[in-house]
KEZAFI-821589 format. One record per residue (C-alpha): x, y, z; residue in three letters. Coordinates in steps of 0.1 Angstrom, whole numbers, padded with zeros to 4 digits, always signed. Layout:
<atoms>
XYZALA ...
</atoms>
This chain:
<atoms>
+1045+0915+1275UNK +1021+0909+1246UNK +1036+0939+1218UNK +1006+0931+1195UNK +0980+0938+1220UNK +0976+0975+1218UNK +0959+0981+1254UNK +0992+0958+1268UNK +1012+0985+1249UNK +0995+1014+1269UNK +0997+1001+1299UNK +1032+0993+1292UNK +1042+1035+1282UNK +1020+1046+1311UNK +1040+1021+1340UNK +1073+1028+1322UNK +1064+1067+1325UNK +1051+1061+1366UNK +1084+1047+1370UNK +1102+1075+1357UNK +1085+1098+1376UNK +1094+1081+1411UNK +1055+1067+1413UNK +1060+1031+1418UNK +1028+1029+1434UNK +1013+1038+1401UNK +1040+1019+1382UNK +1029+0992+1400UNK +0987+0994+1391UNK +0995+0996+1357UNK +1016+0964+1354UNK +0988+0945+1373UNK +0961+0960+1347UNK +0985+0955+1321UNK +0986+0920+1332UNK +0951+0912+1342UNK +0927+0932+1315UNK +0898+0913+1301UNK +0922+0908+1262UNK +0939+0881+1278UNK +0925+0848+1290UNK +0960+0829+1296UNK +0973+0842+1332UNK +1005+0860+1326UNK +1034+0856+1344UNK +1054+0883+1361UNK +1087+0892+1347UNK +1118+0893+1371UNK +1131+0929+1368UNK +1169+0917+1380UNK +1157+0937+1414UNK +1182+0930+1444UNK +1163+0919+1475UNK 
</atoms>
């Protein structure tokens, strides 16, 4: 995650805060806005969350 950008930041609180609340379908949009919003113009690579498949 980008902690100087302060939209990354947002998007951050708001899929942490989905998550929480059992939303993962929300969690979920806000990572990919998080990672795709017009700040940023290197791709950003997903983060492995240690998730067992």
């Amino acid at each position: 995650m980008n902690d100087v950008c302060p939209t990354c930041r947002h998007y951050a609180a708001l899929h942490e805060q989905a998550k929480r609340a059992g939303d993962y379908s929300k969690a979920t949009d806000y990572e990919v806005l998080r990672r795709r919003h017009p700040a940023h113009t290197v791709h950003i690579p997903r983060q492995p969350e240690g998730r067992a498949t």
